[in-house]
N, C-alpha and C positions, 0 to 999 in steps of 0.2 A: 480735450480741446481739438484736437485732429479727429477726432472721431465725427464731433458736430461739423468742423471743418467739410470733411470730406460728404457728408450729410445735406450741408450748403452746397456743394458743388455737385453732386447726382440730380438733387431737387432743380437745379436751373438749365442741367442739362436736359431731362423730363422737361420741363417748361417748353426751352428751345425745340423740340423733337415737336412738343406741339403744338408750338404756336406754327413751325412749319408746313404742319400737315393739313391736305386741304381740306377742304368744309366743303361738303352737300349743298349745293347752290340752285339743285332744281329735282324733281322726277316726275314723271307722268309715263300711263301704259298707252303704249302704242294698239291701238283695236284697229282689226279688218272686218267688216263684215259684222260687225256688230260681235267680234268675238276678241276677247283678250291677246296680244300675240307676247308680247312681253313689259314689263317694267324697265323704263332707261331714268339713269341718275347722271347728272353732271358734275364733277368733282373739280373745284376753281378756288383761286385766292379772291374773287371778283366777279360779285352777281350779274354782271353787264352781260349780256351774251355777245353784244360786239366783239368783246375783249378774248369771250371764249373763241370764237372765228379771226381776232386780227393780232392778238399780242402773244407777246414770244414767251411767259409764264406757263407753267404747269399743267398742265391738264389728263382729267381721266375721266374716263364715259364706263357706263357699265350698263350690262343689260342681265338684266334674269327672266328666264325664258317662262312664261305663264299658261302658254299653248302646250296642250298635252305633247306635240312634237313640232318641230321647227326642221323644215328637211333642208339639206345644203339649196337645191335649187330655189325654195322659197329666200333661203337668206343670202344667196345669188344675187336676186332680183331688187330683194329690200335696200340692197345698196349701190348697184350700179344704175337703177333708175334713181334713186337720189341723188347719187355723184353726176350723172349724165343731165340731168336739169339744173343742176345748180353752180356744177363748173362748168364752163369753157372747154371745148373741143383740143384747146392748148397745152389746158389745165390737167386735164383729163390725159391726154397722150403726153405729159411731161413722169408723171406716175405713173404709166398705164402697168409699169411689172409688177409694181407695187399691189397694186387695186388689184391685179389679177392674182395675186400670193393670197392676198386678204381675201377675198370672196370665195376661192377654193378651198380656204380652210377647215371646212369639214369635211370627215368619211362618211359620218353618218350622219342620221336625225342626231340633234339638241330635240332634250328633253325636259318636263318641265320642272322647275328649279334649278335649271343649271343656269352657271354665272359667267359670263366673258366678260372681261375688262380689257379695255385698249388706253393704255400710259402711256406719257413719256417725260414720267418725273425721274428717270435717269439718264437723258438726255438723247433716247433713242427713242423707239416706238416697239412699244413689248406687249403684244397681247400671249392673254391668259385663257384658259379653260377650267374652270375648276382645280385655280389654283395652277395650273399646268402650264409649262411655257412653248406653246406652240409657233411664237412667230414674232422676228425681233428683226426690226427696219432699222436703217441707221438714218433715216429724216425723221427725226422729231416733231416737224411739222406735217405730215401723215395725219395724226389724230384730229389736229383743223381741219382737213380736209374733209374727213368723215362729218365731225359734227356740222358741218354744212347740209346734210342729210336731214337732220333733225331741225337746225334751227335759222335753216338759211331760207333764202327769201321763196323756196317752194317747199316748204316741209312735209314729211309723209302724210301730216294732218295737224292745220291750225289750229283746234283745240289741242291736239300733240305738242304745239310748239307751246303755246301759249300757258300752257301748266307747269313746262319747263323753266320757262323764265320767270313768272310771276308766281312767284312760291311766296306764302307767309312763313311767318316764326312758328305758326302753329303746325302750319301744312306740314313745314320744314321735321319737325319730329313725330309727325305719324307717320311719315314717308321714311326717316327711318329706320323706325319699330317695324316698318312692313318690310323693310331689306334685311335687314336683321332675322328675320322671321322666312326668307325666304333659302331651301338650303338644297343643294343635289341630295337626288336619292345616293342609297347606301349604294356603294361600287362604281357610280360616274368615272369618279377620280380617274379611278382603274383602267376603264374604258378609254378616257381620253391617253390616258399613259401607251397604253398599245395604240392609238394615233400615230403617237410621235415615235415608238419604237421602229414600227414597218418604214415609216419614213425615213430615218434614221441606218434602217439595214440595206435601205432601197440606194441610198445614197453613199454608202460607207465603201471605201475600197478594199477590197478583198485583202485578207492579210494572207503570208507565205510565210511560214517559220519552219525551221525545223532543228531539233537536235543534233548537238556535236557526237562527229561517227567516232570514233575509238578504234584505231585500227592495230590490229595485233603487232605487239613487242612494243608499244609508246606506253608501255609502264602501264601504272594501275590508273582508274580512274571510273565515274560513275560507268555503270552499263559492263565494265570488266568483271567476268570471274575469274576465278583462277585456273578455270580448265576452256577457258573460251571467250568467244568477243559478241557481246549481245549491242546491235545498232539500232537506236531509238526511233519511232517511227517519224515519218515526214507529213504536216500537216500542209495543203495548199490550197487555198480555196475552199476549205472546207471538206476535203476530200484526204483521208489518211492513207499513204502507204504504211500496209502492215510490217513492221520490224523486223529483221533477218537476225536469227541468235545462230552463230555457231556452236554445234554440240560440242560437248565437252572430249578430249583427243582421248582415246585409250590407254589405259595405263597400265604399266606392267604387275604382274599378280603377285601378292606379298609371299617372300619366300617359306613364309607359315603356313601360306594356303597350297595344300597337293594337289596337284593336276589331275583332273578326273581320267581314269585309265580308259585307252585305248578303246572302243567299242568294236566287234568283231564282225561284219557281215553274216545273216541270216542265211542260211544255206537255201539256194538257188535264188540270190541276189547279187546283183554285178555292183565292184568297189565303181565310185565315183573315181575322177582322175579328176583331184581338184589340184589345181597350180598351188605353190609354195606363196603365204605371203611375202611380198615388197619388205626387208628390213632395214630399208632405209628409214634411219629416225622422223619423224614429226614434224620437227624443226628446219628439214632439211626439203621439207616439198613444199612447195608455192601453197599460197591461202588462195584459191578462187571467190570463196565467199568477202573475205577482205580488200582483195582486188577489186569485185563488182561493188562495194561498200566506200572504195578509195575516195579522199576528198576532191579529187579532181572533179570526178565523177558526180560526186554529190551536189558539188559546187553548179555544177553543167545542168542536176535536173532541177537546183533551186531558182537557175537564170533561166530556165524553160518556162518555169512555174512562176515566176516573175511576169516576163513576157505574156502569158496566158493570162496573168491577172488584168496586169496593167492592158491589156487586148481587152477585157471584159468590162473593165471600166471605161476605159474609154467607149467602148460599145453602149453603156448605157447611158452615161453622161451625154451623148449623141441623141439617144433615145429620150433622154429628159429634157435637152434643149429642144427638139423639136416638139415635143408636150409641149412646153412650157409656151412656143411659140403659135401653138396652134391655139392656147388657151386666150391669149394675147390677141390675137386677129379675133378669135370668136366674141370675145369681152366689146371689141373696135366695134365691130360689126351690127352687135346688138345694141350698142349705146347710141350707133349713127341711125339705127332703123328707128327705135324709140324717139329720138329726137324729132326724125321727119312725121314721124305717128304723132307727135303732140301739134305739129305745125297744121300737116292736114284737120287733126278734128277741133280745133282750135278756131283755125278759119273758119268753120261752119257755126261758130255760136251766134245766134240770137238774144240780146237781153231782153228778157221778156217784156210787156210794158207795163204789166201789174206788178212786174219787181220794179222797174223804174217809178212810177209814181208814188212806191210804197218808201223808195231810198234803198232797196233792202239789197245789201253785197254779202259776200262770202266763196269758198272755195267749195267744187265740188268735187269728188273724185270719182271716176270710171271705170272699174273692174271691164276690160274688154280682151277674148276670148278668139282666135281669127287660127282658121286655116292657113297652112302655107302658102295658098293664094292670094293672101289675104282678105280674101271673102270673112265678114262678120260673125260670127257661132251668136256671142252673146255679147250684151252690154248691160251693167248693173252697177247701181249707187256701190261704191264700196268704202266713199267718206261722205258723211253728209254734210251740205253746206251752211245747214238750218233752218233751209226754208225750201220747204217742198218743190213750189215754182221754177227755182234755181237749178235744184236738182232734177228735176224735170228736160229743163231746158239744155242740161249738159249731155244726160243722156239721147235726145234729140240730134244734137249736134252731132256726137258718138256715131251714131246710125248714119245722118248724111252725109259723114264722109266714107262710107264703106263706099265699095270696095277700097281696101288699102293697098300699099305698095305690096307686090310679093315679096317673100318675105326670102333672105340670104340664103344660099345654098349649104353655107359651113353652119348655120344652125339649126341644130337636130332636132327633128322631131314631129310628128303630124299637124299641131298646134302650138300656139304660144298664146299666154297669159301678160298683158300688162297694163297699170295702174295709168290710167291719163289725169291728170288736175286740169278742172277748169274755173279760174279765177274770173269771178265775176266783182265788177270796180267799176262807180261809176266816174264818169268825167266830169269832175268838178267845177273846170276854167270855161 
């Protein structure tokens, strides 16, 4: 009877475990360029996507990477151009350490089949790498913010959003068998682990330890022989002083052993005049070795080697705030240039008139390519909106707003790449 007992009570714990766990609520692959970049899943108690953007429940996004590589800078951009059009300049500089933690999160290329998840079904915001815990926010509300990216009122791409939320029961389990089926190569893991280790050493404070000295006549004790005093060595920083062992004291010859006879000088060889040894006992002459070993002393070069850590840390920690803060103004910078980029090319669209009489709306998207002067390289479809004309018309636009603004001085590089959306709607009133 206890046996089924406790049989009835597993079985509705299992139950509870998953009626709590969330359900697959959407995925669709994000394509640039006509080219796959990855697969994203939304994980909810509540197919609404409002609910995924405004209520205080569960939420976990996942992405698995489909592009043969995904380089930090590309996934850079994938989200601070989605955060910078979809939030608020308020919104945006209320997180901004955040968003800048997140978006630098890679060392290298993602590759494809590897998996990020961003949760905060344990009340924080804990993104993953192949399983890997790279990076734990304590606003749980972070991961809203993201999916704003995805499913907010300017999505990377309207067929993006749109397969996101309107998922069937059918769609819903091939989508899946395709996550299921999607898996890092062999050794990722690994890879991402040495991420977090260098991190981790980059950040960690120097430890100082060292071995207790043993100084002669405080009795027995690790590191004592019986003929001498061996002092363990001192680790600081990474850095060992080598051990000082005093040799063992000479000892008198057992009265069994005969004293080798006199040797006589070689005829036309002069006797040395060597001085009589000192027969003052052992016991009775100071330890130099022990002395220079003394805990005073020792004590003096572990508060040196203190002082030298804690100097190095704080040296870096110096060094890392101001990273971090240059990371931060660069993130600012670029969000405010992109913003004004969308205004400029934005004012120049034309609705075509054969799209007007046709009724025919949609989003198009603008792969555009510009000099630090912001002089124009290129402009090219990079979402299409569905209808030629449309797309036409945006790239148009694109063109007659070049020249653009020049582009910031804090951001690096001879060129920059970014995605402009141009929402064509007509006016219905």
């Amino acid at each position: 009877m206890r046996l089924v007992t406790l049989f009835l009570v597993v079985l509705l714990s299992v139950t509870v475990v998953e009626a709590a766990a969330l359900e697959l609520q959407g995925a669709a692959v994000y394509r640039r360029l006509d080219n796959d970049v990855y697969l994203a899943s939304v994980y909810s108690d509540s197919a609404n996507s409002e609910a995924w953007l405004n209520s205080a429940q569960p939420l976990r996004l996942e992405m698995r990477i489909l592009a043969d590589e995904l380089s930090p800078r590309r996934f850079y951009r994938l989200w601070n151009e989605g955060l910078a059009i979809n939030l608020s300049e308020a919104e945006m500089n209320q997180r901004v350490t955040q968003v800048t933690r997140f978006m630098h999160l890679l060392k290298d290329d993602l590759l494809m089949g590897d998996q990020l998840l961003i949760s905060n079904e344990t009340g924080e915001t804990r993104v993953t790498i192949n399983a890997v815990d790279v990076l734990q926010l304590d606003d749980p509300g972070f991961v809203r913010a993201l999916v704003t990216v995805w499913v907010g009122k300017y999505p990377r791409s309207q067929k993006f959003k749109d397969d996101l939320i309107h998922m069937s029961a059918n769609q819903r389990a091939e989508q899946q068998a395709r996550l299921l089926a999607i898996e890092p190569a062999a050794g990722r893991q690994q890879v991402i682990e040495s991420w977090v280790t260098v991190e981790q050493h980059n950040s960690a404070k120097p430890s100082v330890s060292a071995a207790a000295v043993v100084i002669a006549g405080q009795g027995s004790a690790a590191g004592v022989t019986a003929a001498g005093v061996t002092a363990a060595g001192v680790t600081v920083a990474g850095v060992t002083v080598a051990a000082v062992t005093l040799p063992p004291a000479a000892t008198e010859p057992s009265p069994d052993i005969m004293a080798p006879a006199e040797s006589q000088p070689e005829p036309g060889m002069e006797m040395m005049n060597i001085p009589e040894l000192d027969e003052t006992p052992l016991s009775a002459l100071s330890d130099p070795v022990a002395e220079a070993l003394s805990t005073d002393q020792q004590q003096e070069t572990l508060r040196l080697a203190e002082e030298q850590a804690a100097a190095e840390l704080a040296a870096r920690q110096a060094q890392q705030r101001k990273q971090e803060a240059l990371l931060i103004e660069r993130q600012q910078s670029e969000a405010r240039y992109y913003r004004d980029l969308l205004t400029s090319a934005n004012a120049k669209v034309l609705y075509p008139k054969q799209a007007l009489r046709r009724g025919l709306e949609g989003t198009a998207r603008v792969a555009l390519k510009l000099n630090r002067d912001g002089s124009l390289i290129t402009a090219v479809i990079s979402e299409t909106s569905g209808h030629t004309v449309l797309d036409s018309a945006a790239v148009r636009a694109a063109e007659r707003a070049a020249p653009y603004r020049e582009l910031p001085g804090i951001l690096l590089g001879p060129d920059f790449e970014f995605d402009i959306p141009f929402r064509f709607v007509m006016n219905t009133r």
